[in-house]
C-alpha positions as CSV (number, residue, x, y, z in Angstrom):
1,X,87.9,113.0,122.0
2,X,87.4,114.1,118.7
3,X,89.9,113.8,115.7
4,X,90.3,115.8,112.6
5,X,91.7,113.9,109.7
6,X,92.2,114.9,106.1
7,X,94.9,114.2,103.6
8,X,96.4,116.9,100.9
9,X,99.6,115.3,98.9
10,X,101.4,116.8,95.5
11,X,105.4,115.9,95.4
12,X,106.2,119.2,93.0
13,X,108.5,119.1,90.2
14,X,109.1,122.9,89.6
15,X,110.8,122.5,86.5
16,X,107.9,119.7,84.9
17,X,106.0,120.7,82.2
18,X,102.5,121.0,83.5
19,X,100.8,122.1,86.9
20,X,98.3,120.9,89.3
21,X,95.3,122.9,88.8
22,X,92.1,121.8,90.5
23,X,90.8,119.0,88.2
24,X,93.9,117.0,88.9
25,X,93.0,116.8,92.6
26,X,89.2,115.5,92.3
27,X,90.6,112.7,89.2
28,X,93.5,111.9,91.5
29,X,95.9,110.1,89.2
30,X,97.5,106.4,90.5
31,X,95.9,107.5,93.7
32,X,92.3,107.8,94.9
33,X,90.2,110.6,93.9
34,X,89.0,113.7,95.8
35,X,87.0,111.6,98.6
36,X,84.9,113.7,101.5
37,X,83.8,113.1,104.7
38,X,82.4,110.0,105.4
39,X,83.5,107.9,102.3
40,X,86.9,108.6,104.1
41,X,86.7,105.6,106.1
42,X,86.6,103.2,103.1
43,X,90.5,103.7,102.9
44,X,90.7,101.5,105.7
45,X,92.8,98.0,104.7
46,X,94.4,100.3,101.7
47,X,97.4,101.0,101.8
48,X,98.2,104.5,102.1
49,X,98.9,106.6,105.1
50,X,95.1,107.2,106.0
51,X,94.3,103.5,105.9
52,X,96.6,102.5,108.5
53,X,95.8,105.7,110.6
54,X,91.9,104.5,110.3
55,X,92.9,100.6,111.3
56,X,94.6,101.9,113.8
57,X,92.3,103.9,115.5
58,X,89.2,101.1,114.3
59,X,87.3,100.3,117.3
60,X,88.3,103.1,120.0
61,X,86.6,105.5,121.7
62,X,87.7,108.5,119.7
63,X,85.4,110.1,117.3
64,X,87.1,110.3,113.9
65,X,86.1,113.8,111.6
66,X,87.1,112.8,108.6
67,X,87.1,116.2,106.2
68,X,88.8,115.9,102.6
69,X,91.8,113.3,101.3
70,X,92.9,114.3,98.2
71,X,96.2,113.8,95.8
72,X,97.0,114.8,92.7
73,X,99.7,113.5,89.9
74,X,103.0,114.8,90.5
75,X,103.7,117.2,88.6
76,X,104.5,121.0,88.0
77,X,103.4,123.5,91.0
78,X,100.0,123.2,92.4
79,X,97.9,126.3,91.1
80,X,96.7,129.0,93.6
81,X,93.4,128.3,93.0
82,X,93.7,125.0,94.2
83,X,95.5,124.9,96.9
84,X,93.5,127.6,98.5
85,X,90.4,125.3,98.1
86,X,91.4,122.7,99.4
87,X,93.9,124.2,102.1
88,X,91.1,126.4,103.1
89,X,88.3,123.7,103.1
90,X,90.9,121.7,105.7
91,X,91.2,125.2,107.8
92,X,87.8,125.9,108.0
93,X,87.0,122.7,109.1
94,X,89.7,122.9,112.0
95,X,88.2,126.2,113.2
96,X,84.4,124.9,112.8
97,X,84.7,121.2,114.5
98,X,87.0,122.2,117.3
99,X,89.0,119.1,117.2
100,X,90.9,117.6,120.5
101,X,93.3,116.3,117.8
102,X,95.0,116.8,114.2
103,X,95.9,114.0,111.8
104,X,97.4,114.8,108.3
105,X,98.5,112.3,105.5
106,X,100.7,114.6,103.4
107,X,103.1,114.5,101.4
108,X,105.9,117.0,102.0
109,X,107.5,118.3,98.5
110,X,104.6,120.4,98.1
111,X,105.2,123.6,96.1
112,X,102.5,125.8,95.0
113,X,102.3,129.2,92.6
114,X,102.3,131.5,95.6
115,X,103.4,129.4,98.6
116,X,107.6,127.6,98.5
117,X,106.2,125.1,101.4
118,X,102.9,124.1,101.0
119,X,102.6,121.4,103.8
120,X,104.0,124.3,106.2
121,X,101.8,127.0,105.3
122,X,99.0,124.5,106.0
123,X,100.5,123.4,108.9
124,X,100.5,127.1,109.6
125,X,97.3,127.8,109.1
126,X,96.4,124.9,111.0
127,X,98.0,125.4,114.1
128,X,96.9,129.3,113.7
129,X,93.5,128.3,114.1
130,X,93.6,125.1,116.9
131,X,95.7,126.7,119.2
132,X,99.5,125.8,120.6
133,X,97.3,122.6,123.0
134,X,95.7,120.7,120.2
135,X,98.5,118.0,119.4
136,X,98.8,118.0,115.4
137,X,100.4,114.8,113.8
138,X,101.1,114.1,110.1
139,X,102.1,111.3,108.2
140,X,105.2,112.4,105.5
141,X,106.5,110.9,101.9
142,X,109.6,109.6,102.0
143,X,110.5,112.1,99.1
144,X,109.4,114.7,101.2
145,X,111.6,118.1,101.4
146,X,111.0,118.5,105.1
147,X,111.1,122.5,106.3
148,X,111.5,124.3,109.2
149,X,108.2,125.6,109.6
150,X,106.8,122.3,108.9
151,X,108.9,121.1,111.8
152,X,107.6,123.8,113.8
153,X,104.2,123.7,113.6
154,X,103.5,119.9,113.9
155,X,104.0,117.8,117.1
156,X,105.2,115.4,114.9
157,X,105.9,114.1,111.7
158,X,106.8,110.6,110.6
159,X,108.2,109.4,107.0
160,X,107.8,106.3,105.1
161,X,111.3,103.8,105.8
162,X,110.8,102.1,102.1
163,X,110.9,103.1,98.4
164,X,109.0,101.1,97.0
165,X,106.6,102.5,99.4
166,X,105.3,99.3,100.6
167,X,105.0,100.9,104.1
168,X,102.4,103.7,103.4
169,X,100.1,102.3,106.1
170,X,101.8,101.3,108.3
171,X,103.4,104.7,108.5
172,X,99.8,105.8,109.2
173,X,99.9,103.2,112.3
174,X,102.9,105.1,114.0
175,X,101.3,108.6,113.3
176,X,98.2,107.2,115.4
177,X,100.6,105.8,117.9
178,X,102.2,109.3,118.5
179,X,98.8,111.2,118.4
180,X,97.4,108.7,120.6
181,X,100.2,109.8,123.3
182,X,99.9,113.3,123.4
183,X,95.9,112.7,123.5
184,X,96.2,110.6,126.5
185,X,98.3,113.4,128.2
186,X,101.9,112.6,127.3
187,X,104.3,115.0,127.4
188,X,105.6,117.0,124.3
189,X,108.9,115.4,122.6
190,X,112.1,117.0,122.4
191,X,112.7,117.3,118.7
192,X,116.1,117.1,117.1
193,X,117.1,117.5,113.3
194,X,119.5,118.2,110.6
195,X,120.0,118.8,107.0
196,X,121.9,116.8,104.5
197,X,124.5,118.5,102.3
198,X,124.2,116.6,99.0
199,X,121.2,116.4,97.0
200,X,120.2,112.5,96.3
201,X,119.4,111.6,93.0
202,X,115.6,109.2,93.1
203,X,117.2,106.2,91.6
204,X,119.5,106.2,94.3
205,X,117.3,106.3,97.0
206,X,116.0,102.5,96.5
207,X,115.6,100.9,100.2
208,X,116.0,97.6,98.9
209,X,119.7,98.4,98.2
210,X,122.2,100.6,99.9
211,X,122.8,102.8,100.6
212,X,119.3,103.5,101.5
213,X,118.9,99.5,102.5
214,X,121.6,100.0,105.4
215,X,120.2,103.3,106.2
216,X,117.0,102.7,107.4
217,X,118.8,100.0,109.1
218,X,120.6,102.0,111.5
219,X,117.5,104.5,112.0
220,X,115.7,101.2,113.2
221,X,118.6,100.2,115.5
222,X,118.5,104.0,117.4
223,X,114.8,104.0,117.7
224,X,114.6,102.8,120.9
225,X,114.6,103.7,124.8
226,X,114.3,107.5,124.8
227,X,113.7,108.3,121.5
228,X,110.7,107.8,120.1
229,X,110.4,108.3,116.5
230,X,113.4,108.9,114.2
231,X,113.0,109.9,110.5
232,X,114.9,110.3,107.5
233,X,113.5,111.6,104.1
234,X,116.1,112.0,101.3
235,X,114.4,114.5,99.5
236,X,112.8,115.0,96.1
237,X,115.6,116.4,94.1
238,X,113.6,118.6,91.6
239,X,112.2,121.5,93.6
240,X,114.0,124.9,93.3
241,X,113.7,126.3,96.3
242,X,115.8,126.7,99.5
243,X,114.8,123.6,101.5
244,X,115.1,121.2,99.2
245,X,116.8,118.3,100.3
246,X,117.3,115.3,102.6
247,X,116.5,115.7,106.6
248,X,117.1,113.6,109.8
249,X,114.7,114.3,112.6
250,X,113.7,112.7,116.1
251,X,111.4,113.0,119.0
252,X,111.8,111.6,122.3
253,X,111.7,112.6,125.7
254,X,115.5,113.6,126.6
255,X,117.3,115.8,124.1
256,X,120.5,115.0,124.4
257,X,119.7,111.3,123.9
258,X,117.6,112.2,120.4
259,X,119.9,114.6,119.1
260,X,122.8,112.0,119.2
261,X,120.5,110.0,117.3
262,X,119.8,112.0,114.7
263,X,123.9,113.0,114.8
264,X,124.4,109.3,114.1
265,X,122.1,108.7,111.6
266,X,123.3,112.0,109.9
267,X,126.9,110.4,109.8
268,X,125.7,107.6,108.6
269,X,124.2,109.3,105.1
270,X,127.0,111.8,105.3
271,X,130.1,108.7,105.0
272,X,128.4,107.0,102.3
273,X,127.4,109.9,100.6
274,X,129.2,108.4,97.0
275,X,127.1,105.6,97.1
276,X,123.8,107.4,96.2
277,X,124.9,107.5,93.1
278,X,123.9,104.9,90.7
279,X,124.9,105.1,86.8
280,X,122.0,104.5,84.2
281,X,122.3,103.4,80.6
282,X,121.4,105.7,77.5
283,X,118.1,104.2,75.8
284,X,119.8,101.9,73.1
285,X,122.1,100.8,75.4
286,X,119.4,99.8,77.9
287,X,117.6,98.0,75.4
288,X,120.9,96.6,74.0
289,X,121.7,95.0,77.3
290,X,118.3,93.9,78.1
291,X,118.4,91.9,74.8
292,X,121.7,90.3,75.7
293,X,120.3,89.4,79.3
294,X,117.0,88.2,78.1
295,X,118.5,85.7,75.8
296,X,117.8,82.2,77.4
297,X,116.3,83.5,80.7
298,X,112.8,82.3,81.6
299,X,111.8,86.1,83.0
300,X,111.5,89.5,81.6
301,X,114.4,91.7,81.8
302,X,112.5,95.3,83.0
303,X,114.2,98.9,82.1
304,X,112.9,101.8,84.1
305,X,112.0,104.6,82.2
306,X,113.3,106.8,84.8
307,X,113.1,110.1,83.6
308,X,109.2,110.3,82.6
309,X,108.1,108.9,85.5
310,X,104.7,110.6,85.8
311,X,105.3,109.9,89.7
312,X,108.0,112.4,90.0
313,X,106.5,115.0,87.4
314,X,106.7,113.5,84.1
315,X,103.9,113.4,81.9
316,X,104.6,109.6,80.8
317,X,104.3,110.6,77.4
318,X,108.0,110.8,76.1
319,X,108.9,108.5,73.2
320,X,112.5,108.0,73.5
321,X,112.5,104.2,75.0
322,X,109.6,103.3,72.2
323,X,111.6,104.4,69.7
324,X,115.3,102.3,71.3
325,X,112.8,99.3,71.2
326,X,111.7,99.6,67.4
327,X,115.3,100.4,66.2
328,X,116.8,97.5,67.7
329,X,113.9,95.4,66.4
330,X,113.1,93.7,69.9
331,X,110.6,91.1,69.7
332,X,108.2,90.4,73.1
333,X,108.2,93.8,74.2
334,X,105.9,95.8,76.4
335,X,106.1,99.6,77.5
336,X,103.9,101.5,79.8
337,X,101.7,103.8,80.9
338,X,102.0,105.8,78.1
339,X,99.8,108.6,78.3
340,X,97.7,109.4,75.0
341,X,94.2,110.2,75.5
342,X,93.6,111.1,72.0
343,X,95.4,107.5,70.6
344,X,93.5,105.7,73.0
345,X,90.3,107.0,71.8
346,X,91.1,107.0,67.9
347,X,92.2,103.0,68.7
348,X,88.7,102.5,70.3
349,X,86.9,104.2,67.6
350,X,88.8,101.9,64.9
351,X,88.5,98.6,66.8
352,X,90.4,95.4,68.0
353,X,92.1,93.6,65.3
354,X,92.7,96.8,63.1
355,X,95.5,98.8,61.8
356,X,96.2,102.0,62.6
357,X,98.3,104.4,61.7
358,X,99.1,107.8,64.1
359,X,101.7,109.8,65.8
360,X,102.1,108.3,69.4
361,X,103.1,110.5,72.6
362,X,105.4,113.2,72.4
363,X,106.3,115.7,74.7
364,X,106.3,119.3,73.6
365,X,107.9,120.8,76.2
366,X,111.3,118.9,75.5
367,X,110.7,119.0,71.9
368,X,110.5,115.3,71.9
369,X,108.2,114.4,68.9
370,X,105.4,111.6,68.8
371,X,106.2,108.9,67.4
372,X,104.7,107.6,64.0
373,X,104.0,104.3,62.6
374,X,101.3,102.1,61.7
375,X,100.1,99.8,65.0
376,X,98.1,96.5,65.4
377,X,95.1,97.4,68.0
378,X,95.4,94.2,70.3
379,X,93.1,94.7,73.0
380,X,90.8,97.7,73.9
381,X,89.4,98.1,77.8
382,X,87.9,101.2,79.9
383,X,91.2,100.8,82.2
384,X,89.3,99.9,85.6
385,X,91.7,98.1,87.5
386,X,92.2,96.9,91.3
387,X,95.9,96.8,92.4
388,X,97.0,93.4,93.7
389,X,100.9,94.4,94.5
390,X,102.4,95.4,97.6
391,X,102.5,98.9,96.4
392,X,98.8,100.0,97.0
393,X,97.0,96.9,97.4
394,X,93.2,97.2,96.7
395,X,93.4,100.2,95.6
396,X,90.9,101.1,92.5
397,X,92.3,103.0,89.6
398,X,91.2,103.8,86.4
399,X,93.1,104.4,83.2
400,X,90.3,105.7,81.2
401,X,89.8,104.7,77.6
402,X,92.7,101.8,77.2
403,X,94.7,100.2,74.1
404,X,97.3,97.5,73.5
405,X,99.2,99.1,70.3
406,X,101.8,96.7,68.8
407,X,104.1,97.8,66.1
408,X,106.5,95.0,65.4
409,X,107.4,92.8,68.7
410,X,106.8,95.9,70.8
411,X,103.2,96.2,72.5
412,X,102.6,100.1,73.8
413,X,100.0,100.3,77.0
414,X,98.4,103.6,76.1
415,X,96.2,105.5,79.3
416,X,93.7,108.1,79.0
417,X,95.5,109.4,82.6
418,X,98.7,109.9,83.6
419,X,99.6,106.5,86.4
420,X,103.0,105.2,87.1
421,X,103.8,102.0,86.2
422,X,103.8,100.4,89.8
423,X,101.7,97.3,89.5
424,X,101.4,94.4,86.7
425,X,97.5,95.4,86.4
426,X,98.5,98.2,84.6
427,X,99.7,95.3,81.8
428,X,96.5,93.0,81.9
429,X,94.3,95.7,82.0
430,X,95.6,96.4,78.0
431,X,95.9,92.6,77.4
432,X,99.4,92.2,78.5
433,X,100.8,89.4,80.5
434,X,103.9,90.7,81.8
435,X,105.5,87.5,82.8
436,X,105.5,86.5,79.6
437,X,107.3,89.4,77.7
438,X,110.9,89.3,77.6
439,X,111.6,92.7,78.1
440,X,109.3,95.3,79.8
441,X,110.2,99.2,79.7
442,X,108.3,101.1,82.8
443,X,107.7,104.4,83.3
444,X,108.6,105.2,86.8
445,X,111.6,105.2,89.2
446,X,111.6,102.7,91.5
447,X,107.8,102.1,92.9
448,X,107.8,99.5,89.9
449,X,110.1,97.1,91.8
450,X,107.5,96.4,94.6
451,X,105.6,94.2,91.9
452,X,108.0,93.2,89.2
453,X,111.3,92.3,90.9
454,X,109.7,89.0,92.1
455,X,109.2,88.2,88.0
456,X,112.1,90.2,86.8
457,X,115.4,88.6,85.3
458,X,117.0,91.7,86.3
459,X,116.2,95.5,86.5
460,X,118.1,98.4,84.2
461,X,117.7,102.0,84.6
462,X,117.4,104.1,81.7
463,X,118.2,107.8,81.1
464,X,115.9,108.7,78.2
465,X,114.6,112.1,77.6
466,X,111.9,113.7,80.4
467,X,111.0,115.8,82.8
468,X,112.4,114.4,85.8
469,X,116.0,114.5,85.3
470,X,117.7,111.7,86.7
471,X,121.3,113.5,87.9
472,X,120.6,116.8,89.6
473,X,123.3,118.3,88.2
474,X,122.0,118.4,84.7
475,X,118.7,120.7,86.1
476,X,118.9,124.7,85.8
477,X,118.8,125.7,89.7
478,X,118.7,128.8,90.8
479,X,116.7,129.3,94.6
480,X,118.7,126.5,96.1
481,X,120.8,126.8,99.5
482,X,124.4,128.0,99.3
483,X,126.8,125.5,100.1
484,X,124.0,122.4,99.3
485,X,126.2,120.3,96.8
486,X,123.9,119.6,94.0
487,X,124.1,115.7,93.5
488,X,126.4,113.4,95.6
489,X,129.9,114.0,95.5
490,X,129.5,117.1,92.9
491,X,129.4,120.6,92.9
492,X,127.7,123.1,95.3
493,X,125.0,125.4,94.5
494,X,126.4,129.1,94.6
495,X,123.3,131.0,93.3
């Protein structure tokens, strides 16, 4: 039988500063760049959806047509232009091959210029053109803002169970498992689901603490018997538009059964729903407090850089944790990815060993101003890198043009592209050993923790000025659902 597979992921900040035009797709980011047909394959043994998918099915009789995988940065919307590209390569495809079966590795928080629900329009489209028989399966984010039409028009849809999302393949293995039912003439699953009323705030939404921690707990303990698959995605808390928000949903062959599992799972979020919130430090108190921890310890204390995470739509560019670390004169420092092509390629054109002196970052968007000061060039690289944590493991990325930049006791990793600080590479690529700083500042949410917890003292979480704003309530809504309370515990959205 033949199987169609192609992969189309953007998690969409609406209110970040920049969009994801077509460019962003083919360079890909921290992920794999555009990647057709054939070359596909090679994802197998990485992990991300796809890869698991393609182990799982290695070595069967099904004949696997692969078409386009593709992800951009998250960031702003994704432009017209591009998501009609590569939407209607993925359609045309469907209607061309006439494929037995559908796999998709998608994200779900997709929002583009002209379309609220990208994964549901494509689903749409999808369906619109393989017919109500063809069994369509996709693999979701666990940030994903799961819709009704996406619900609709898939067979099924499974979420990662981890953040860090250490589980990206394997997730890709149990959308393979499902596809491979309905192939091999299984019935259709009931399908069961329900909306959370709170908006969850990303550094709450950790799985390696609870709430989250106990959460997926209980989804495992329900998955069983009757029901099939059981998901939960808390949501990606900076989309403004109807559906955003967390979602429980179930397949399995009697309804009643999955819909009181999905009921008790719901519960379960619902009690605890004031424990999703965690409190963050300002910037000099975070550094203030990593100082005081890092005295004596033998491992770095690491800050997360929360709200310019570049994997929740900020451009990793903002300067307000560099600047916390200079003022409070913090010696055996590192901070990174900061995103400066133009300060990488000045620092390569001036050479290793030199001084130079520039304005660093800066986001004008949030009126947050680069920062200027004379810095050591320490170590210059082209930013190639393979990725040895659990995150994505073997995955290549590249930075582009890369520059250690020390002013004082604080060494700045500065990229050519915009990458989340998820794996210790990202140091040693610039010259950094990370286990050997004191105090590490990361630009990212939570992903980070996948690599460093193992060599961190302890972990802070920082509130300093960017585009992902870490408490929902503090972000100028206007399309979301009446009655949705806007962060956990807090007020509800009235329009």
């Amino acid at each position: 039988m033949k199987i169609l597979i192609a992969g189309f992921q953007h998690e969409t900040n609406t209110f970040a500063p920049s969009k994801a035009d077509w460019d962003a797709f083919v360079q890909g980011g921290g992920m794999p760049g555009m990647t057709h047909g054939s070359d596909i394959l090679d994802f197998r043994g990485i992990n991300i959806p796809v890869g698991g998918f393609l182990d799982a099915m290695h070595g069967g009789s099904h004949q696997i047509m692969p078409v386009v995988w593709t992800a951009a940065c998250p960031s702003a919307q994704v432009t017209e232009d591009a998501f009609e590209r590569i939407a209607g390569k993925i359609v045309e495809a469907a209607s061309e091959l006439n494929p037995d079966a559908v796999y998709l590795d998608i994200h779900g928080a997709m929002v583009a210029e002209h379309v609220d629900d990208g994964e549901g329009e494509l689903l749409r489209r999808i369906r619109q053109v393989v017919g109500p028989k063809v069994p369509v399966v996709g693999s979701l984010d666990l940030h994903a803002n799961v819709t009704e039409l996406m619900l609709q028009q898939a067979d099924a849809l499974v979420a990662y169970r981890t953040y860090p999302h250490v589980d990206m393949a394997e997730t890709g293995e149990r959308a393979a498992f499902l596809l491979r039912q309905f192939m091999e003439g299984g019935n259709r699953l009931s399908l069961a689901w329900k909306r959370i009323p709170f908006l969850m705030p990303l550094h709450g939404q950790c799985t390696e603490m609870d709430p989250a921690k106990g959460t997926y707990e209980h989804l495992g303990s329900l998955e069983q018997g009757s029901v099939t698959s059981l998901s939960f995605t808390p949501g990606f808390p900076a989309a403004d538009f109807p559906e955003c928000g967390g979602v429980v949903w179930g397949y399995g062959s009697n309804e009643a059964v999955v819909g009181d599992a999905v009921d008790s799972l719901t519960n379960y979020v619902n009690e605890r729903e004031v424990d999703w919130w965690i409190d963050i430090y300002k910037p000099d108190e975070a550094v203030k407090e990593a100082m005081r921890r890092s005295q004596g310890a033998n491992r770095p204390v690491v800050i997360a850089d929360t709200q310019d995470n570049p994997g929740a739509g900020g451009n990793s560019n903002t300067t307000g944790m560099l600047r916390a670390l200079v003022a409070n004169h913090v010696q055996d420092a590192a901070i990174g990815v900061l995103f400066d092509p133009d300060a990488a390629e000045a620092a390569h054109k001036t050479g290793v060993g030199k001084t130079i002196t520039l304005g660093l970052g800066g986001e004008p968007a949030l009126g947050d101003q680069p920062f200027e000061g004379s810095f050591i060039i320490e170590h210059l690289s082209e930013g190639n890198l393979t990725v040895k944590g659990p995150m994505m493991r073997g995955a290549k990325i590249s930075l582009g043009p890369t520059a250690c930049l020390r002013i004082g006791g604080v060494r700045v990793v500065v990229g050519s592209s915009k990458v989340q600080m998820l794996d210790r590479e990202l140091y040693r690529v610039a010259g950094v050993e990370p286990e050997q700083m004191k105090i590490l500042v990361n630009k990212s949410s939570v992903h980070f923790r996948a690599d460093f917890t193992p060599i961190a003292h302890s972990i802070l979480v920082a509130e300093a000025p960017g585009p992902m704003v870490a408490d929902p309530i503090n972000l100028p809504w206007k399309r979301l659902a009446p009655g949705l309370r806007i962060r956990p515990n807090g007020p509800v959205f009235s329009g």
